[in-house]
C-alpha positions as a printed NumPy array, in Angstrom:
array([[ 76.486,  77.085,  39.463],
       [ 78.395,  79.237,  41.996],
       [ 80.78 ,  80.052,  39.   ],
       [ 78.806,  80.637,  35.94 ],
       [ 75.765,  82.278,  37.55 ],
       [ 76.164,  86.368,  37.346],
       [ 74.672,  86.61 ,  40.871],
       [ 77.01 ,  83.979,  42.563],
       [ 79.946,  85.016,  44.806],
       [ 82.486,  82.743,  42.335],
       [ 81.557,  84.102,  39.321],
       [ 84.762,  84.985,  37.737],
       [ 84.458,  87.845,  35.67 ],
       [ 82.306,  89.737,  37.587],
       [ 81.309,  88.389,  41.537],
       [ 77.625,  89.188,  42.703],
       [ 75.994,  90.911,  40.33 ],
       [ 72.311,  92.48 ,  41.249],
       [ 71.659,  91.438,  37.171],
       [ 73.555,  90.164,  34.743],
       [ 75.59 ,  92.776,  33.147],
       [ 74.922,  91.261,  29.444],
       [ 72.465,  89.738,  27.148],
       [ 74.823,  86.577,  27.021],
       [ 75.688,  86.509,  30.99 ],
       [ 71.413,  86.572,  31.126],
       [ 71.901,  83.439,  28.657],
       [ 73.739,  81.794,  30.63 ],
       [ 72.157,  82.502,  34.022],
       [ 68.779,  80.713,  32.51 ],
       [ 70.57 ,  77.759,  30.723],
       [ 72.772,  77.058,  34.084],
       [ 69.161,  77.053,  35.721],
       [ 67.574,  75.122,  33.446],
       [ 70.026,  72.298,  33.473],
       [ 69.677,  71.917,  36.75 ],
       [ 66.444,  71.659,  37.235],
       [ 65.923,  68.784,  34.142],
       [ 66.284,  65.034,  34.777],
       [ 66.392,  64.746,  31.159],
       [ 70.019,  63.991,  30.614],
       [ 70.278,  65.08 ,  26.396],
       [ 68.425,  68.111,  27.538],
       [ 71.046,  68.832,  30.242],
       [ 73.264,  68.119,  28.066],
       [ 71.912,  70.397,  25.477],
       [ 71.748,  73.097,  27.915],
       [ 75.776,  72.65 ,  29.23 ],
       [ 76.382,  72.737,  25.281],
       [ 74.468,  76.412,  24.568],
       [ 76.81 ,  77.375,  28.134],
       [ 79.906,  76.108,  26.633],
       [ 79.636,  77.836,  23.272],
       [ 78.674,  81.339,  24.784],
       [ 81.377,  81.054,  26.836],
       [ 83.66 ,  80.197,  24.045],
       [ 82.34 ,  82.96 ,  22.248],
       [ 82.437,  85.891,  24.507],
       [ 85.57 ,  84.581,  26.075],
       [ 84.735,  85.968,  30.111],
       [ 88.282,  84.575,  30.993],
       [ 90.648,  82.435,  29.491],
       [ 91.45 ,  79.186,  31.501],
       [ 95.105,  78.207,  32.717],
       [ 96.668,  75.026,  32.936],
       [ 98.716,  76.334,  35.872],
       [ 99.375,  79.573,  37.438],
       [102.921,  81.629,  37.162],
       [105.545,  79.234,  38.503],
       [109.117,  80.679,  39.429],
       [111.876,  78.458,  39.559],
       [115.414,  79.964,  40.507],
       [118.555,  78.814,  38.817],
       [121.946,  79.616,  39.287],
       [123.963,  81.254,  35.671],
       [126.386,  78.334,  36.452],
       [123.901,  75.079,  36.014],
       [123.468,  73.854,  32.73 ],
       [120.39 ,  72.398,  30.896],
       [118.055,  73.183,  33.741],
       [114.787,  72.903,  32.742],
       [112.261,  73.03 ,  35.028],
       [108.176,  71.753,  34.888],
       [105.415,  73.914,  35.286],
       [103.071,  70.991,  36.846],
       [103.635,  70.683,  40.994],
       [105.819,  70.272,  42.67 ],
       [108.262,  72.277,  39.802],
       [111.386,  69.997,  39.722],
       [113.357,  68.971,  37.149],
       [112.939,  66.826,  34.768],
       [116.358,  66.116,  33.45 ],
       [118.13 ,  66.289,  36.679],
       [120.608,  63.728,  34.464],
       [121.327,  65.943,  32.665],
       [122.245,  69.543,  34.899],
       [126.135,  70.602,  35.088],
       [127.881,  72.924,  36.505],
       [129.698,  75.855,  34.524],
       [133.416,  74.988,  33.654],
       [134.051,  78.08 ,  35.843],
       [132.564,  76.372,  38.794],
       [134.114,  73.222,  38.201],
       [137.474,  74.602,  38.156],
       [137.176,  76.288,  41.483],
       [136.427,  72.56 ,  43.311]])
């Protein structure tokens, strides 16, 4: 609720609105209400369904599997490839060299 209601402080497109600021953020604001106040679980359901297709439809935001994620690499390692899930270490650490340039100078 505090995320897909127009007037709640999490809403992510547009925090605390005073109204919603569309016909289909309205939509939403009186499906999200009456979900929760059903115990009729296909009728929940039904109304998390209508929520889930506006959303899809209007596209407010797009979901990320992970924020940016910087990884820093020196020119002289090889096959580094870092992983964008936490913590971001590598997952061929088998794998890494060093430059022949480096190598030489040991």
């Amino acid at each position: 609720m505090n995320v897909w209601l127009s007037s709640a402080e999490n809403h992510q497109w547009n925090p605390s609105q005073k109204t919603p600021a569309t016909p289909w953020e309205a939509e939403i604001d009186k499906l999200m209400r009456a979900q929760a106040s059903t115990l009729n679980a296909a009728k929940r359901k039904e109304f998390v369904d209508k929520v889930q297709q506006i959303a899809w439809e209007q596209e407010p935001f797009i979901y990320l599997v992970n924020k940016n994620a910087l990884s820093a690499v020196s020119p002289s390692l090889h096959n580094a490839h870092p992983v964008v899930l936490r913590p971001q270490v590598y997952w061929n650490i088998d794998q890494l060299s060093l430059g022949a340039e480096v190598a030489r100078n040991r």
